[in-house]
Structures are given as structure tokens and as C-alpha cells.
C-alpha positions as MATLAB code, in Angstrom:
seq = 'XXXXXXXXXXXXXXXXXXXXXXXXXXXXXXXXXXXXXXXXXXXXXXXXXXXXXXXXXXXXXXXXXXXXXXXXXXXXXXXXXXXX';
ca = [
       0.000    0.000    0.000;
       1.284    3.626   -0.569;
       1.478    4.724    3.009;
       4.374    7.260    3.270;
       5.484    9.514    5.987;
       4.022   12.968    5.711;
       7.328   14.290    4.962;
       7.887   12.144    1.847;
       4.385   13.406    0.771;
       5.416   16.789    1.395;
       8.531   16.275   -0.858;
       6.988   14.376   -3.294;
       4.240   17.136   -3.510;
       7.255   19.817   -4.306;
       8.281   17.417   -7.201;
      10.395   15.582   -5.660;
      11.291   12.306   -7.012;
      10.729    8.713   -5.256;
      13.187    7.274   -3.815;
      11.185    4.373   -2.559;
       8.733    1.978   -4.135;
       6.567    2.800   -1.535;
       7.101    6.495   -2.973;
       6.524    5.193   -6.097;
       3.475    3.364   -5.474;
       2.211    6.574   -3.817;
       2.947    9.157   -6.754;
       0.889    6.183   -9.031;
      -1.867    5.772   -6.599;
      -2.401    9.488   -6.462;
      -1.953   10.375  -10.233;
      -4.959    7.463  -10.029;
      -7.101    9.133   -7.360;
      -7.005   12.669   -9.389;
      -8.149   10.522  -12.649;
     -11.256    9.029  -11.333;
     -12.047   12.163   -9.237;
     -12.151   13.882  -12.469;
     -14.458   11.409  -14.089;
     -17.098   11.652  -11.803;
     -19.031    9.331   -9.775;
     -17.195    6.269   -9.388;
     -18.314    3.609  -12.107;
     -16.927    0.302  -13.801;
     -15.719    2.269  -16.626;
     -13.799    4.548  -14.950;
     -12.116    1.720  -12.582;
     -11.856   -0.079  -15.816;
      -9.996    2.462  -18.027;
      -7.545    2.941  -14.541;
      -6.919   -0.585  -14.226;
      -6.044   -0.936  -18.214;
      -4.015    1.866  -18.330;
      -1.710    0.355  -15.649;
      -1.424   -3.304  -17.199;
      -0.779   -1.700  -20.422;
       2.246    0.458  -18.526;
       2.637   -2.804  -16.998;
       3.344   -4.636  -20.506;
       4.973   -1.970  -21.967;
       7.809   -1.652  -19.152;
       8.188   -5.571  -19.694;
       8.563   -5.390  -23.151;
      10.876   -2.565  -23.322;
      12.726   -3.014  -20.159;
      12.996   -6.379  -18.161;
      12.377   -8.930  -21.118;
      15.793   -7.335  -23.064;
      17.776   -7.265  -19.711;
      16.582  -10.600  -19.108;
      17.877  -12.036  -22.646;
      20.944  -10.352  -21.892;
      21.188  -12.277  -18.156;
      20.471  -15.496  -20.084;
      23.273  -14.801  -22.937;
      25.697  -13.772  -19.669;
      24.996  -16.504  -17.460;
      23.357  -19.505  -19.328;
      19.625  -20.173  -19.936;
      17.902  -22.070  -16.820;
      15.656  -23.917  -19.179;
      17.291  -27.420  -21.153;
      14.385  -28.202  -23.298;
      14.910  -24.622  -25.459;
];
């Protein structure tokens, strides 16, 4: 959960950046909270279009990120599977 001291919260508010991934969490879970305030009532679309948005951001950081570093891990250190 993104439960922060009220100092990081008062940093973070100032712009500054995470340091945690507590802090992390919290900037995400507020950027969130501002979203669906914004649309109104609370509704299965809006919780909907929140939730997509992060497993796309989700996917995307995969694809871009951790699956190249992990082929690169693999080619360094050997691949843990034997039937590939």
C-alpha cells in the first residue's frame, strides 16, 4: 500500500522524485485518485480504463525493459531452461 510519511508526501508534492517503491506506489496511486475524481461518480468504466491503463504500462515496461535485460542475463549466465 502507498502509506508514506508525511514528509515524503510533502517532498513528493514539491516534485520531488521517489526514492522508494513505496514512494513510487504513492505518486501512481495518487496520479490514479485525481483521474477518477475527475471522471465523476465512481463507475466500472472509470475503474476499468484505470486498471487498463496500468497493465498496459505494466506490458509496456516488460517489453521494453525487463524482457531485453533478461535475454541479456540469459546470454551472460546460461539459460535455466534445457528443453529450449
Amino acid at each position: 500500500m502507498p502509506y508514506i510519511s508525511q514528509n515524503a508526501r510533502t517532498r513528493l508534492a514539491q516534485g520531488g522524485a521517489p526514492e522508494t517503491p513505496g514512494e513510487l506506489n504513492y505518486l501512481v496511486t495518487r496520479l490514479l485518485d485525481g483521474y477518477l475524481e475527475r471522471k465523476g461518480p465512481l463507475s466500472y468504466a472509470s475503474l476499468n480504463e484505470a486498471i487498463g491503463v496500468l497493465e498496459c504500462a505494466k506490458l509496456e515496461l516488460y517489453r521494453r525493459l525487463a524482457a531485453p535485460y533478461e535475454d541479456r542475463k540469459r546470454l551472460e549466465t546460461g539459460d535455466v531452461y534445457r528443453q529450449v
